[in-house]
ROVEX-271115 format. One line per field, with one value per residue (C-alpha): residue number from 1; residue in one letter; z, y, x. Coordinates in nm, 4 decimals, m for minus. Layout:
# ROVEX-271115
num <- NUM,...
residu <- A,...
Z <- Z,...
Y <- Y,...
X <- X,...
//
This chain:
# ROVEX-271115
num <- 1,2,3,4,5,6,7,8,9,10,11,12,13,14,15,16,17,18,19,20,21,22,23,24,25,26,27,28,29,30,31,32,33,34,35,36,37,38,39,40,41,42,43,44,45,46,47,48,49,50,51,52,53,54,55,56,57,58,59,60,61,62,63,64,65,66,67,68,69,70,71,72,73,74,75,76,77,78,79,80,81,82,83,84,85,86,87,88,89,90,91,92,93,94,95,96,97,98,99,100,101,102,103,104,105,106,107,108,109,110,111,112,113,114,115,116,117,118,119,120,121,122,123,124,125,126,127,128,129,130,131,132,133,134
residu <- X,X,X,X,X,X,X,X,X,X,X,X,X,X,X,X,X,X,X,X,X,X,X,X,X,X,X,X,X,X,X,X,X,X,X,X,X,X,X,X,X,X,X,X,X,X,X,X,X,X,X,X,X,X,X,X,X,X,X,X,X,X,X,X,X,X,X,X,X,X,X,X,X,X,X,X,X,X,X,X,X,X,X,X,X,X,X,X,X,X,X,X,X,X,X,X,X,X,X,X,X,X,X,X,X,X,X,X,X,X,X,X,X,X,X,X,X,X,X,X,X,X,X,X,X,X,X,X,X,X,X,X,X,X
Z <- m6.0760,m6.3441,m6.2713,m6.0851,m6.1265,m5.7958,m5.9138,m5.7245,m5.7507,m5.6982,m5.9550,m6.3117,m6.4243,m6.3326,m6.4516,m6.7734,m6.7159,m6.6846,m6.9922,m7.1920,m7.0610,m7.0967,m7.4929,m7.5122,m7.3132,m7.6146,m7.3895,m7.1552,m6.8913,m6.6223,m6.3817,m6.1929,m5.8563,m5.7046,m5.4111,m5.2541,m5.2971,m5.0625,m5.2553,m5.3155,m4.9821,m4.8072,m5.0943,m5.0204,m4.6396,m4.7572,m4.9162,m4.5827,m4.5555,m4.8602,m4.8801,m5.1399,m5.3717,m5.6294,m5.8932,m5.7418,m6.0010,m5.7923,m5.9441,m5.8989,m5.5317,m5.4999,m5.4986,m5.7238,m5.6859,m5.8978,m6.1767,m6.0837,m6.1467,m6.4589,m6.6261,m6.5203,m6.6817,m7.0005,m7.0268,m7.1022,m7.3562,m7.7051,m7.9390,m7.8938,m7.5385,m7.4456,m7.5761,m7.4288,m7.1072,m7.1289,m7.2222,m6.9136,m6.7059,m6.7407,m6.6258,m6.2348,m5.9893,m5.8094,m6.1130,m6.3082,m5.9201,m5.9363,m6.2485,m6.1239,m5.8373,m6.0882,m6.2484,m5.9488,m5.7917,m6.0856,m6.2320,m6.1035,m6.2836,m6.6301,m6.6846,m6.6416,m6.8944,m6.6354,m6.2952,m6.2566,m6.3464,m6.6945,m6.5907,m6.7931,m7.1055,m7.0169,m7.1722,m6.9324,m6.6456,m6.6584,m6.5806,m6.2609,m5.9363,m5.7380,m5.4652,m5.3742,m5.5804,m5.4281
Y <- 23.4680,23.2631,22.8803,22.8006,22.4265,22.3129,22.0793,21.8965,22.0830,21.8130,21.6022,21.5824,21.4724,21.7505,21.9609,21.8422,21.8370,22.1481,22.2369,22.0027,22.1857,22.5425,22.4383,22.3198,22.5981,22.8100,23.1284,23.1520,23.0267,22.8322,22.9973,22.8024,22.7743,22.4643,22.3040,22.3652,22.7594,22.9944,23.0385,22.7034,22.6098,22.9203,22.7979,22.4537,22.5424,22.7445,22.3883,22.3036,22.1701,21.9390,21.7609,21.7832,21.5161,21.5149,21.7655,22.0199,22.2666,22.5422,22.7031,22.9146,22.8752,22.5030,22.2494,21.9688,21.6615,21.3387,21.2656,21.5172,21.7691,21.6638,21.6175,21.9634,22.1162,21.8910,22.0241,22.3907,22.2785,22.2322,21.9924,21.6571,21.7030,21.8703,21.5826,21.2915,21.4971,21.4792,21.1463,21.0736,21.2051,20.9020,20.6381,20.6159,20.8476,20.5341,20.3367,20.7037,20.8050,20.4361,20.4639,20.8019,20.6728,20.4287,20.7169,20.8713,20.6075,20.5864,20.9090,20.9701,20.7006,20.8077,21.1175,21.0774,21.3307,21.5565,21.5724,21.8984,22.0846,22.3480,22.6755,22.7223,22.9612,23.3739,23.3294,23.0557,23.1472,23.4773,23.2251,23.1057,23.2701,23.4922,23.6162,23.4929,23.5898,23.8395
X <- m3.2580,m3.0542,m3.0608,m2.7341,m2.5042,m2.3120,m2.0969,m1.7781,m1.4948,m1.2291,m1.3921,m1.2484,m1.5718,m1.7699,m1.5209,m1.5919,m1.9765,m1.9851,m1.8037,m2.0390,m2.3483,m2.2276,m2.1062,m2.5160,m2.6051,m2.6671,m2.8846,m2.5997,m2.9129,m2.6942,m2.4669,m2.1928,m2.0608,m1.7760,m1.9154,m1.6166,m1.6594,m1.7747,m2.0928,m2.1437,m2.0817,m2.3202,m2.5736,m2.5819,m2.6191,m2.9587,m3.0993,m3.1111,m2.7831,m2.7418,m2.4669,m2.2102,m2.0854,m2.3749,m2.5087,m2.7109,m2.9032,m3.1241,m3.4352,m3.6693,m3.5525,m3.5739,m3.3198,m3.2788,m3.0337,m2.9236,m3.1237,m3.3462,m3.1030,m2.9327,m3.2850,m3.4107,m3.0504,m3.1242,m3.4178,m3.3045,m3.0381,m3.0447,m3.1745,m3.1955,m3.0532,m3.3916,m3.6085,m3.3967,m3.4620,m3.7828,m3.8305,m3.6037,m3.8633,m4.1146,m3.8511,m3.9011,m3.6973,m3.5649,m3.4227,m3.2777,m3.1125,m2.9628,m2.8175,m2.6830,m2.5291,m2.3583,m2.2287,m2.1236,m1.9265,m1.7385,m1.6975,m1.3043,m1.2275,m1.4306,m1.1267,m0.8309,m0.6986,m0.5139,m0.4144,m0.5336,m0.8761,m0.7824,m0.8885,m1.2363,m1.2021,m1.2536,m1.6554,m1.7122,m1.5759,m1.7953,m2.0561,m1.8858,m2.0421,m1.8205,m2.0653,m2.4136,m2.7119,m2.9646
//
């Protein structure tokens, strides 16, 4: 099974995240799925209930949040978005999640471009789940 992004649906931000990860997301690797989504909302419920409101990337069947998650999706992109990932592995899990939650708290106020989310371009939004992976 392909590697799949929840991201925040409501959230310009993550609109454009997600955007800037599929454009660096050269293998087509990720799929995508809106928190707010019936898949994303049945697959958050089988992580155990995660809460939404933060990246979530699943792998391989496990669950990865925060800076967990944005380092593990660096990881498969391209050059030098793949190296900075793994360098970002050897700073400490508290200190990168704090600087995520910086992030975080402010990211409705880092685009303000629109007042709506653009519908995502006919190539992406292939990549956009529609029913829950087997």
């Amino acid at each position: 099974m392909q590697p799949i992004i929840l991201f925040d649906g409501d959230c310009l931000f993550c609109h454009a995240s997600v955007r800037w990860v599929a454009a660096r997301d050269r293998k087509a690797v990720f799929r995508f799925a809106s928190q707010q989504s019936t898949v994303g909302r049945a697959l958050l419920e089988r992580g155990n209930g995660l809460a939404g409101g933060t990246v979530v990337l699943i792998e391989d069947g496990c669950y990865y949040v925060k800076s967990d998650a944005v380092l593990r999706i660096g990881r498969r992109l391209v050059w030098p978005w793949n190296g900075l990932a793994a360098a970002g592995f050897l700073v400490p899990r508290p200190l990168r999640n704090f600087v995520y939650d910086q992030i975080a708290v402010r990211r409705h106020r880092l685009i303000r471009q629109h007042d709506h989310c653009p519908l995502p371009p006919p190539e992406l939004r292939a990549r956009f789940l529609d029913e829950l992976p087997r």
